[in-house]
C-alpha positions as CSV (number, residue, x, y, z in Angstrom):
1,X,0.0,0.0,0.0
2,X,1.2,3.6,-0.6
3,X,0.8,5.8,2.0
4,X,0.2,9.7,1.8
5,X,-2.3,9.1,-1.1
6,X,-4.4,12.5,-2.2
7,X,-6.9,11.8,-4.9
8,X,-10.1,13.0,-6.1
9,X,-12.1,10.4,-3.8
10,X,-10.8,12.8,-0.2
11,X,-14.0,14.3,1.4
12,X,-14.6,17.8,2.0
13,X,-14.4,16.9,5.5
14,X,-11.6,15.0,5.8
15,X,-10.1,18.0,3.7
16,X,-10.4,20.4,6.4
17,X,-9.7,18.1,9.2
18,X,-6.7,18.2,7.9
19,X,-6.2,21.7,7.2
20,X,-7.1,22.5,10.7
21,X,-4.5,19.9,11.4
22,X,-1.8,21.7,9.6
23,X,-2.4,24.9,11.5
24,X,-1.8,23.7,14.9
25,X,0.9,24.7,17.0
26,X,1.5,21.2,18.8
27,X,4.6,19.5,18.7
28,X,2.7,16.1,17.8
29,X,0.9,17.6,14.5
30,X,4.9,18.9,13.5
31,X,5.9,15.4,13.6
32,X,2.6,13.7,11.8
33,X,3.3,15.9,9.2
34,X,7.1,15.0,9.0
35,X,6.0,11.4,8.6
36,X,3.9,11.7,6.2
37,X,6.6,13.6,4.2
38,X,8.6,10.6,4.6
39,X,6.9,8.0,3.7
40,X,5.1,9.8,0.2
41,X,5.7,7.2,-2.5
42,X,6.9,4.9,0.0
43,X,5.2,1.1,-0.6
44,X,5.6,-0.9,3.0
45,X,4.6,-4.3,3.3
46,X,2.1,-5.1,6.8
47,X,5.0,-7.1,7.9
48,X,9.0,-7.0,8.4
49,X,11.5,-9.1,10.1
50,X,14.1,-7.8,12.5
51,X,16.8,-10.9,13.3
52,X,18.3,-11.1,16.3
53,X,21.3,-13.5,16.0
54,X,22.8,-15.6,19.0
55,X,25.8,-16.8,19.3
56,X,27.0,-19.0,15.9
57,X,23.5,-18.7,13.7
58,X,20.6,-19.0,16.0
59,X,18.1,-16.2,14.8
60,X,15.1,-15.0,16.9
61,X,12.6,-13.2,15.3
62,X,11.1,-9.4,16.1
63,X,8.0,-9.4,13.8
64,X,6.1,-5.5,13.6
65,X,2.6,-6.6,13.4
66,X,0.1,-3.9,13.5
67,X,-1.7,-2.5,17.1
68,X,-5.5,-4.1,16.9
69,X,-7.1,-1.0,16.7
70,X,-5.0,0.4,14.0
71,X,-7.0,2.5,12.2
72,X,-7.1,3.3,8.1
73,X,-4.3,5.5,6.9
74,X,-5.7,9.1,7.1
75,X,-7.7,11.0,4.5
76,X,-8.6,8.1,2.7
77,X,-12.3,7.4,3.0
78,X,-14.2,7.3,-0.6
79,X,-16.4,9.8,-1.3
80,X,-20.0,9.8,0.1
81,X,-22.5,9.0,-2.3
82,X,-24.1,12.5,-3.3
83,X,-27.1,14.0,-1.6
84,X,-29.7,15.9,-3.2
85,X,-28.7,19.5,-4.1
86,X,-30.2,21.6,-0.8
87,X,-30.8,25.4,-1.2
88,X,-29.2,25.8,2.5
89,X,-25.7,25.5,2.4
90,X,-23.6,23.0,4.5
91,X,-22.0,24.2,7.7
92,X,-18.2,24.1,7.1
93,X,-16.4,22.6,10.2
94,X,-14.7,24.9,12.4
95,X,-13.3,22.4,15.5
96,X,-11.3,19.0,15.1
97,X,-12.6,15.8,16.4
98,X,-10.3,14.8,19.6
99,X,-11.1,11.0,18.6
100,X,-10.9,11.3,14.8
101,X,-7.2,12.8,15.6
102,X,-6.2,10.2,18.0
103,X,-6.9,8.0,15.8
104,X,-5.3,9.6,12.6
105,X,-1.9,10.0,15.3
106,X,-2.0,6.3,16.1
107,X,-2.1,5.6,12.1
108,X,0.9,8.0,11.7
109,X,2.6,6.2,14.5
110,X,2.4,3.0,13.1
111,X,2.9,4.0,9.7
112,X,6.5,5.1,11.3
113,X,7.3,2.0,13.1
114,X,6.8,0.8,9.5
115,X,8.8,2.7,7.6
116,X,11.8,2.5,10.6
117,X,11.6,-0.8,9.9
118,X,11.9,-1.0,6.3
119,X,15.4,1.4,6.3
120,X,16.3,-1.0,8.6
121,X,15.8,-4.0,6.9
122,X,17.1,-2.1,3.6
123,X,20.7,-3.4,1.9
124,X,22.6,-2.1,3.6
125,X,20.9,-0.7,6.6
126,X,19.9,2.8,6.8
127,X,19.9,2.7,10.6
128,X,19.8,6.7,10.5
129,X,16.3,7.0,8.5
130,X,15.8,4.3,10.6
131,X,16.6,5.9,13.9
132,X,14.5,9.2,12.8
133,X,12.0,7.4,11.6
134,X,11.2,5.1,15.1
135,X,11.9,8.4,17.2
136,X,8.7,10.1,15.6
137,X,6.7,7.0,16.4
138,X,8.3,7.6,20.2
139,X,7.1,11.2,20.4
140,X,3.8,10.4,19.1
141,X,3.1,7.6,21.3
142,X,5.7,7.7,24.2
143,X,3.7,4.7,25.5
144,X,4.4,2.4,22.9
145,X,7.2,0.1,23.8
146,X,7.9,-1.2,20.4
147,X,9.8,2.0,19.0
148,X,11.8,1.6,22.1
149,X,13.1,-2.1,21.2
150,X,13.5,-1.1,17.5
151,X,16.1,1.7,18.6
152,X,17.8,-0.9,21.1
153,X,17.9,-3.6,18.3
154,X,19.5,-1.0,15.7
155,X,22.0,0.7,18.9
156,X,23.0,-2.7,19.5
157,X,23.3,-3.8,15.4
158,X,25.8,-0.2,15.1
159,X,27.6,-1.5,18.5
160,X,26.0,1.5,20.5
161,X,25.7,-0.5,23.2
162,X,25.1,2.0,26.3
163,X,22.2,3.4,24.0
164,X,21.1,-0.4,23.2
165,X,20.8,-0.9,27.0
166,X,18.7,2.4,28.0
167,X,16.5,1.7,25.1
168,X,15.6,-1.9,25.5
169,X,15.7,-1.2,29.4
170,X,12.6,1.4,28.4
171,X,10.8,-1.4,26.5
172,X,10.8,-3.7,28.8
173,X,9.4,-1.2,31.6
174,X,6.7,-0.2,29.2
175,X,6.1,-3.9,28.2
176,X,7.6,-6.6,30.6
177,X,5.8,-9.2,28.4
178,X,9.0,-8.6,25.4
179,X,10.6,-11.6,25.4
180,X,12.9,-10.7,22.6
181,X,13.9,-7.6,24.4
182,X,15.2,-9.5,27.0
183,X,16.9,-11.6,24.6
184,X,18.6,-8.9,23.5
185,X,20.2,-8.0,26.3
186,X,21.3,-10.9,27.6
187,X,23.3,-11.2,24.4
188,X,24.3,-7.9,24.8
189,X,25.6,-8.5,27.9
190,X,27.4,-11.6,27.5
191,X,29.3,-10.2,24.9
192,X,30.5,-7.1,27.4
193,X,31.3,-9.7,29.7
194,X,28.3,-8.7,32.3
195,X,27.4,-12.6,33.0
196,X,25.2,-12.6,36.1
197,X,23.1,-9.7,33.9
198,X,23.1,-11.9,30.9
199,X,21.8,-14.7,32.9
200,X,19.3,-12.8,34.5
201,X,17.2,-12.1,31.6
202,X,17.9,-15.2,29.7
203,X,15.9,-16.4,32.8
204,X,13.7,-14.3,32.9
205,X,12.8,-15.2,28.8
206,X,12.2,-18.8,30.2
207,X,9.9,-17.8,33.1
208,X,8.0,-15.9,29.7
209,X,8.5,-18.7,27.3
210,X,8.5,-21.8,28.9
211,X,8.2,-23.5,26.2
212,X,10.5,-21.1,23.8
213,X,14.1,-22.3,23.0
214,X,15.2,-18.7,23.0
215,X,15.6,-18.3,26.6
216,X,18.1,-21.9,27.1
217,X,19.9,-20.6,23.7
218,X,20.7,-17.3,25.4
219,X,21.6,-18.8,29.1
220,X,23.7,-21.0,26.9
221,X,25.5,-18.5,25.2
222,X,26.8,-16.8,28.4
223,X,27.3,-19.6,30.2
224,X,29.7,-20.4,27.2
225,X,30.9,-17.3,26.9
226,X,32.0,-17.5,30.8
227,X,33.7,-20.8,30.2
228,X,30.9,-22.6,32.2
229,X,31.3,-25.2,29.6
230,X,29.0,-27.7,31.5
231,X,25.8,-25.5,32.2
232,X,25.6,-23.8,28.7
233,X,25.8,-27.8,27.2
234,X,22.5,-28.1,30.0
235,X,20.8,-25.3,28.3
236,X,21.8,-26.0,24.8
237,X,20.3,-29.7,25.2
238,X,16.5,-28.1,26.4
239,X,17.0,-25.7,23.5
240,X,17.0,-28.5,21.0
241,X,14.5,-30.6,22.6
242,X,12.5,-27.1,22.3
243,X,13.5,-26.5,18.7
244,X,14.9,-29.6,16.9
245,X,14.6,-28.3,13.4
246,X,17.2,-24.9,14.2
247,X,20.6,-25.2,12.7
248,X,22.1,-22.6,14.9
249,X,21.7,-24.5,17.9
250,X,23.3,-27.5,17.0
251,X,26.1,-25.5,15.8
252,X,26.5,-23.8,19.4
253,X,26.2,-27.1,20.5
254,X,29.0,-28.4,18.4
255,X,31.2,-25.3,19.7
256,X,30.4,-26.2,23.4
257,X,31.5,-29.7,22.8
258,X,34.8,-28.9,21.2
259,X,35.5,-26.2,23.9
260,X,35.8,-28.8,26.3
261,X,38.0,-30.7,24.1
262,X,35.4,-33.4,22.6
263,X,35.8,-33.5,19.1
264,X,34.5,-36.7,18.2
265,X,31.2,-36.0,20.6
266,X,31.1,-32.0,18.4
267,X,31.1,-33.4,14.7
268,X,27.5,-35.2,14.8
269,X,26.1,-32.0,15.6
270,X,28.2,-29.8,12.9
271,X,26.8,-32.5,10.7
272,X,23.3,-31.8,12.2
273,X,23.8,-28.0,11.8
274,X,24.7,-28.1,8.1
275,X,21.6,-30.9,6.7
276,X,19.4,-28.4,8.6
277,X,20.9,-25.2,6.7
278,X,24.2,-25.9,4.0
279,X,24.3,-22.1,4.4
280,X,25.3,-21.5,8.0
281,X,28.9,-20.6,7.7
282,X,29.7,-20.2,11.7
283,X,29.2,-23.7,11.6
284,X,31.0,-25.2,8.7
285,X,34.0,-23.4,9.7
286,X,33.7,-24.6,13.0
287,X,33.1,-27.8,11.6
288,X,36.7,-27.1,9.9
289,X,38.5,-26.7,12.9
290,X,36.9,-29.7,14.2
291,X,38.3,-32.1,11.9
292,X,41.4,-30.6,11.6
293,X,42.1,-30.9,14.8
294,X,40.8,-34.6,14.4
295,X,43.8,-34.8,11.6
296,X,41.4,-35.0,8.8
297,X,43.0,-32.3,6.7
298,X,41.2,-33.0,3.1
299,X,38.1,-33.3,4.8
300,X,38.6,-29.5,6.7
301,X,39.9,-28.2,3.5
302,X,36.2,-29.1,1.7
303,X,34.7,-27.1,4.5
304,X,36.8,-24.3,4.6
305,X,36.9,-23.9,1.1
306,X,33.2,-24.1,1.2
307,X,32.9,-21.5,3.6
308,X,34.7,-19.4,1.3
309,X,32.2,-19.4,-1.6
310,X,29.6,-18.5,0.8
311,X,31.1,-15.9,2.2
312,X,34.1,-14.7,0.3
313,X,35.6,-12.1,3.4
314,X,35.7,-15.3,5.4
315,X,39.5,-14.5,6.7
316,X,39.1,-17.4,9.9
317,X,38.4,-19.8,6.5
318,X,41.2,-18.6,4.4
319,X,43.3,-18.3,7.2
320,X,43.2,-21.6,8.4
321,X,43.2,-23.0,4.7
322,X,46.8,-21.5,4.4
323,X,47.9,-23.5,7.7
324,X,47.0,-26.9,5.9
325,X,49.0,-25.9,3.1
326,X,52.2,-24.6,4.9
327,X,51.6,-27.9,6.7
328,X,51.0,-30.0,3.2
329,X,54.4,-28.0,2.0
330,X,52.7,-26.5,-0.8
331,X,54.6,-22.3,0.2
332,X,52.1,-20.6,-2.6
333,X,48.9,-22.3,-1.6
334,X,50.1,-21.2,1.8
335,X,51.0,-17.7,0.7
336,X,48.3,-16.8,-1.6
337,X,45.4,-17.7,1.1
338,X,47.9,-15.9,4.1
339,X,47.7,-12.6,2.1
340,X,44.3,-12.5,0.7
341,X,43.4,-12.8,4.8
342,X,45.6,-9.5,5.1
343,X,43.8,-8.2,1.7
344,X,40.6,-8.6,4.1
345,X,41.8,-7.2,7.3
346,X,42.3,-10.3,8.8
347,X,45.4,-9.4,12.0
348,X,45.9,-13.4,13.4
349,X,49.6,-13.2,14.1
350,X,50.5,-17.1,13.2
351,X,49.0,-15.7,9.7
352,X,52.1,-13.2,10.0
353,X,54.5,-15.3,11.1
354,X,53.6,-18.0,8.1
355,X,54.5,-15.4,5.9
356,X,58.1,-14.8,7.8
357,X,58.4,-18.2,7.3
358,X,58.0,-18.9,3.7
359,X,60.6,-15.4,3.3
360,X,62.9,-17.2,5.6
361,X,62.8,-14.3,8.5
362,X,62.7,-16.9,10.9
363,X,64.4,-14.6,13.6
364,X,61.9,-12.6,13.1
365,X,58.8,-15.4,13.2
366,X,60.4,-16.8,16.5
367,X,60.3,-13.7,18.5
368,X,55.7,-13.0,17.1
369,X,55.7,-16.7,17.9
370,X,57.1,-16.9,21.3
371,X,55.2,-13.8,21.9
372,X,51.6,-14.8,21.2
373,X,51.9,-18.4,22.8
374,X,52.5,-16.6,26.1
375,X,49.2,-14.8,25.7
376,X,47.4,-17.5,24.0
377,X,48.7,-20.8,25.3
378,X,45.9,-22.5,23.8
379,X,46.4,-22.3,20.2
380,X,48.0,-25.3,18.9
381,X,49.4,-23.5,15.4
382,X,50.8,-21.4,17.0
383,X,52.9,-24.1,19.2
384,X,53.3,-26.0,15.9
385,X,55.0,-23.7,13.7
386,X,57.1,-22.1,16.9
387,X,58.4,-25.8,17.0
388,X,59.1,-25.8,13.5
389,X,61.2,-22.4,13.4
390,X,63.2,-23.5,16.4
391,X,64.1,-26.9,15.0
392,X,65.0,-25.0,11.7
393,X,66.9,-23.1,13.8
394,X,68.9,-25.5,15.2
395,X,67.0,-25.6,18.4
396,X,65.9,-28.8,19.2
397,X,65.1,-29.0,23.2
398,X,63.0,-25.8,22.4
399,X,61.3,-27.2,19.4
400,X,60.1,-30.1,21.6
401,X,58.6,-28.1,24.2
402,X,56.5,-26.3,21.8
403,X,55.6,-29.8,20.0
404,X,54.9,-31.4,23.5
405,X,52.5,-28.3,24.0
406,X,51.0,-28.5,20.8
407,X,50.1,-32.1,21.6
408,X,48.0,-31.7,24.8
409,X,45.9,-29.4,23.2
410,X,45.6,-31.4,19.5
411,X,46.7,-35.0,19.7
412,X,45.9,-36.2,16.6
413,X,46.8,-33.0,14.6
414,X,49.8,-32.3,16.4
415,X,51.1,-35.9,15.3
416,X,50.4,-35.2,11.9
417,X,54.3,-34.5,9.8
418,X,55.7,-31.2,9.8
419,X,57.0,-29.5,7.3
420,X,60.6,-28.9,7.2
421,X,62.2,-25.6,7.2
422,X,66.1,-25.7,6.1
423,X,67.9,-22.9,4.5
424,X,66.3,-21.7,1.7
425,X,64.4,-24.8,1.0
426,X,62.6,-24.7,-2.5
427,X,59.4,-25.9,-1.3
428,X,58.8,-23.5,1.6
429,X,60.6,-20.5,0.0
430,X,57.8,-19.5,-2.7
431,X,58.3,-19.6,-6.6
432,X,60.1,-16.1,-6.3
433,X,62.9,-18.6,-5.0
434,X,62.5,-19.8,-9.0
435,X,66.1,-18.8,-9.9
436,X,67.2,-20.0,-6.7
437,X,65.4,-23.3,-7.2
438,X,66.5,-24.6,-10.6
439,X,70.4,-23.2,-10.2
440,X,69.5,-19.5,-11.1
441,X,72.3,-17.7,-12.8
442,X,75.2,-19.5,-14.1
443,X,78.7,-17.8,-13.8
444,X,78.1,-15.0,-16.6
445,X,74.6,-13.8,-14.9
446,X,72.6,-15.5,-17.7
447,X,69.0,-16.3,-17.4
448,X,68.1,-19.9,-16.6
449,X,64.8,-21.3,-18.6
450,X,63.7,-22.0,-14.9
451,X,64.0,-18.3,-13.7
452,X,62.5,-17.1,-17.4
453,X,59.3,-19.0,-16.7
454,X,58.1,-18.3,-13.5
455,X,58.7,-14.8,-14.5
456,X,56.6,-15.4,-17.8
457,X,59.1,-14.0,-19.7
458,X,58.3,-16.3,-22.6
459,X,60.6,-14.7,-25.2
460,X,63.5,-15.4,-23.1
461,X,62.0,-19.2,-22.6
462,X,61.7,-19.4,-26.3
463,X,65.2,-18.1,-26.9
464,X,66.3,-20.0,-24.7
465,X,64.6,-23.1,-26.2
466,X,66.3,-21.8,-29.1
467,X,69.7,-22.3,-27.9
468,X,69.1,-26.0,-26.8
469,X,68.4,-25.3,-23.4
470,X,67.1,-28.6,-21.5
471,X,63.2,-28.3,-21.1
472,X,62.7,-31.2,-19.0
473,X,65.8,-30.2,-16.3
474,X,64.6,-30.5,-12.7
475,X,65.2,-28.4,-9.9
476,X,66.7,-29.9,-6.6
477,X,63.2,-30.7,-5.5
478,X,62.5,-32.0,-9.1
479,X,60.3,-28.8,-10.9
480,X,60.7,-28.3,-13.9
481,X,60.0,-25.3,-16.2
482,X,56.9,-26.0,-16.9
483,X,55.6,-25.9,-13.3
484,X,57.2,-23.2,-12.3
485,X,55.1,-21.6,-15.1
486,X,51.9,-23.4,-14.7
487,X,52.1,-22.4,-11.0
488,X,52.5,-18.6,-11.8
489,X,49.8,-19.0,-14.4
490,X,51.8,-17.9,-17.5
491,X,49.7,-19.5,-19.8
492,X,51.2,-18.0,-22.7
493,X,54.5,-19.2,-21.4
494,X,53.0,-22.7,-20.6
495,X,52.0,-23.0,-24.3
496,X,55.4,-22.1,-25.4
497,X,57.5,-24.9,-22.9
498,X,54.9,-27.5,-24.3
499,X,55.4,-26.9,-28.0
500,X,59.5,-26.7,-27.3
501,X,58.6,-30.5,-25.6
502,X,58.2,-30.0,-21.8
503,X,56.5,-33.3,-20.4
504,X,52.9,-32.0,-19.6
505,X,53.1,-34.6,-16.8
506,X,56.4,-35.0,-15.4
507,X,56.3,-35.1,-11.3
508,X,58.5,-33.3,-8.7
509,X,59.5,-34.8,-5.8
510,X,56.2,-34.2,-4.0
511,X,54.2,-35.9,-6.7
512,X,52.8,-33.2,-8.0
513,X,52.8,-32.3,-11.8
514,X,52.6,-28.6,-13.9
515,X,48.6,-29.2,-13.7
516,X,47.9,-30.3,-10.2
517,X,50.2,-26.4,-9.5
518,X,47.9,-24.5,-12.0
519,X,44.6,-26.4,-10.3
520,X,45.1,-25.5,-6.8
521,X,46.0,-21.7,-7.4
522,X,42.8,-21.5,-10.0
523,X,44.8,-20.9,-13.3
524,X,41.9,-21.2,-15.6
525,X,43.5,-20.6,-18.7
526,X,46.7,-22.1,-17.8
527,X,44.8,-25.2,-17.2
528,X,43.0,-24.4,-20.4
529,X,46.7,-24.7,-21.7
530,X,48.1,-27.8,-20.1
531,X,44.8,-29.8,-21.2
532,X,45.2,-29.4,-24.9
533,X,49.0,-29.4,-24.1
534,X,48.2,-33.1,-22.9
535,X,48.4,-33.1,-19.1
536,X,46.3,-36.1,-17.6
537,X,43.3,-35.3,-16.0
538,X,43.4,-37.9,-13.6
539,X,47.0,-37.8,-12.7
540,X,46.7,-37.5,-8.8
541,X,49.3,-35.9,-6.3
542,X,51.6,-37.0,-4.1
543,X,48.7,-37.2,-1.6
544,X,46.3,-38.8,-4.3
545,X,44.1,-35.9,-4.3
546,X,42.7,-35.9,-8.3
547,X,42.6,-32.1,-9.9
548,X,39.0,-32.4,-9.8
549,X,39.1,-33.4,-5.9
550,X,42.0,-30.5,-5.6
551,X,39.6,-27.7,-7.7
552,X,36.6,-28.2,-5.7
553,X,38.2,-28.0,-2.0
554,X,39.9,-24.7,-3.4
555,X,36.4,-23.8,-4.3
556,X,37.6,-22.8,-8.0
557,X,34.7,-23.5,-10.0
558,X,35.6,-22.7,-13.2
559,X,38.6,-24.6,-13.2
560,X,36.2,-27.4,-12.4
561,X,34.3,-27.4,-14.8
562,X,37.1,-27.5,-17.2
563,X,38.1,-30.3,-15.8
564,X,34.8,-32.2,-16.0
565,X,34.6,-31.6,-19.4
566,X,37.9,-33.2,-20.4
567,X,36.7,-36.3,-18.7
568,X,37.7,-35.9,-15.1
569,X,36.4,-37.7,-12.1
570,X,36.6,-37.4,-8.6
């Protein structure tokens, strides 16, 4: 419906009702009028939505539904049928009905709440229309608890959370029946830390809702939040008996679980989380770090890489994708995912030292390292690759310690084999090591084919070529030209190597071969290239992962699909 519609069918007394309107000095007729500037060509649905999100995905929803005497929007009555012409003229109206402007406020009020709503709801939120917008429908009716919890929902949506409080504090007074109100604030104050407050109104939402799973989802969450790991599973167990069909609340559940160490007991409720809703991404990450603490690193790569297409400014999924591949030994896997979660903002210090790492500042990655375990003793990648930097260092009564640590918190991830770091090392060093890798420069400073195609520089490569250079010659970890330039995705250089007689599917040391390189980084077209160049399909790597199985864990689709239709299989 449109509000704020004038057309022929107005009355003449609704016409000067609200002319008479217009001329009053109250306060109350400045703001009716404001509305109904505001919402002109405005079309509301009766009904919006305002999600209030508990701790991984569990939503409770604040539905705007109408007052029960909400009256017609103002000025909008049809015409009256017309009455015989009389000689004696009608009265015009000179005072306003108290009752007929009550009720034309109340309409305005409403129609605010409305509209608030709507800017609130809009992509992205225009919380300050929406602000303005519920503040009118305070003023008109200061005893209406609903703008009240609106403003608190939006203060505590833009982190104004001393303005959250005092609002929703004020709906509740005027309304101690709003369960979602006191919903909100326990959340609010669990995550400022104020547990006995949190607790409080999560109770007092099951004294409410008996029956409701929001009240035990709440307690839950601070009880969790306060590391009372064995209460919030309590409330988290009613919650699903309450509400066995919400995917949020078996993904808390799953989080309590692997908080107190339980892996195995979390995964059937991850599972649970995702048949309910493939979409909640708090949970497939967290079903990630489940299994790759349980050691099952392919399996935690398909979830974080799924996570990713879901929400590409993931940076706990891409982070944690670049730890499996530092740990796999694959240095530009590792790298490319590390700085695309700095790209996005993403601060986790073991991110930062990985990259130290892989540009061999390991004086530098032992002092962040040693650092952050102090404050964060319970992080067992950051024990890991501290025990890989001092064991590359020589130190080997320090890297055990940090192993030994690693190991209470993650047995069967900690047992899993580390990469090595030593000086230099091709594999851990990143292709921009390429010259370093494959012998570099000889004695007069001249370009190796290696060094010319990982730079792309396939005038060089063909020059080179030219001049009887080797095209199969391996690196000391067994590359060869062709991978170095498959893994930079110089296609046109790819071509060039295959045509001069590179071996589309020679293998490095690692197993891997110049397609399985262009696959996991997402080099469509140097994929495109390697295909017609004759690279297998179904050549597997070293850790007999297929390209097909490779492209969809990195969540590269396109590459997918190329490979699917040149035959490939999982």
């Amino acid at each position: 419906m449109k509000a704020c519609t004038h057309d022929d069918r107005v009355d003449r007394r609704a016409d000067q009702r609200r002319k008479n309107a217009s001329m009053l000095p109250s306060p109350r007729t400045g703001v009716a009028t404001a509305v109904l500037i505001l919402f002109c060509g405005v079309t509301a649905a009766p009904l919006f939505a305002q999600d209030l999100q508990g701790g991984t995905g569990v939503f409770i929803t604040r539905a705007f539904v109408p007052s029960v005497r909400r009256p017609r929007p103002p000025y909008a009555k049809p015409r009256p049928a017309k009455a015989p012409r009389s000689r004696t003229p009608t009265p015009t109206p000179t005072s306003i009905d108290p009752d007929e402007l009550a009720e034309d406020a109340t309409a305005i009020a409403e129609s605010a709440i409305e509209l608030g709503g709507a800017q609130r709801d809009a992509k992205p939120p225009r919380y300050a229309e929406a602000e303005r917008a519920f503040r009118i429908a305070e003023k008109i009716n200061p005893k209406d608890a609903r703008p009240q919890a609106w403003l608190g929902d939006i203060y505590f949506e833009q982190e104004r959370y001393k303005e959250a409080e005092a609002a929703l504090r004020r709906a509740v007074a005027l309304d101690p029946a709003d369960a979602v109100s006191y919903v909100r604030l326990s959340y609010m104050f669990s995550k400022l830390g104020r547990f006995d407050e949190a607790d409080e109104f999560a109770r007092r939402v099951q004294t409410l809702k008996p029956n409701e799973f929001y009240g035990y989802c709440s307690l839950g969450w601070s009880k969790f939040r306060s590391k009372n790991y064995g209460e919030a599973e309590a409330a988290y167990r009613r919650a699903i008996e309450l509400s066995p069909k919400t995917s949020g609340l078996y993904g808390d559940m799953g989080l309590v679980l692997v908080s107190q160490g339980r892996l195995a007991d979390a995964v059937p409720y991850f599972r649970q989380a995702l048949q309910l809703n493939p979409e909640n991404v708090s949970a497939r990450v967290n079903y990630g770090v489940t299994l790759q603490k349980l050691g099952q690193l392919d399996q935690a790569i398909e979830q974080y890489a799924r996570a990713i297409e879901l929400a590409p400014k993931s940076t706990q999924a891409r982070s944690n994708l670049g730890a499996l591949h530092y740990l796999k030994g694959d240095a530009a896997l590792a790298r490319e995912h590390w700085e695309g979660t700095a790209r996005l903002g993403g601060a986790y210090p073991v991110d930062r030292a990985g990259l130290l790492v892989l540009d061999r500042k390991l004086g530098e990655a032992r002092a962040q390292l040693e650092k952050y375990t102090q404050s964060n003793a319970a992080n067992a990648d950051g024990w890991l690759m501290l025990g890989d930097v001092r064991r590359a260092q020589g130190d080997g009564a320090g890297a055990g310690t940090a192993y030994a640590r690693a190991a209470q918190l993650a047995p069967e991830y900690a047992r899993l084999p580390r990469p090595t770091l030593p000086k230099q090392s091709p594999s851990l060093a990143g292709d921009s090591a390429a010259r370093t890798a494959a012998g570099a420069a000889n004695e007069e400073g001249r370009m190796t084919l290696a060094e010319a195609a990982a730079k792309g520089r396939t005038i060089d490569v063909q020059a080179l070529l030219d001049k009887g250079a080797n095209v199969n010659e391996q690196a000391g970890d067994g590359r060869t030209a062709l991978m170095f330039a498959a893994a930079q995705g110089h296609a046109e250089t790819v071509s060039a190597l295959l045509k001069g007689g590179a071996d589309a599917n020679a293998r490095d040391k690692f197993g891997q071969t110049a397609l399985i390189y262009a696959v996991g980084r997402g080099h469509t077209e140097t994929v495109k290239s390697l295909l017609a160049g004759g690279a297998d399909v179904h050549a597997k790597s070293g850790r007999g992962v297929t390209p097909l199985k490779l492209a969809q864990s990195n969540g590269h689709r396109e590459v997918a699909k190329q490979l699917k239709q040149a035959g490939a299989q999982q």
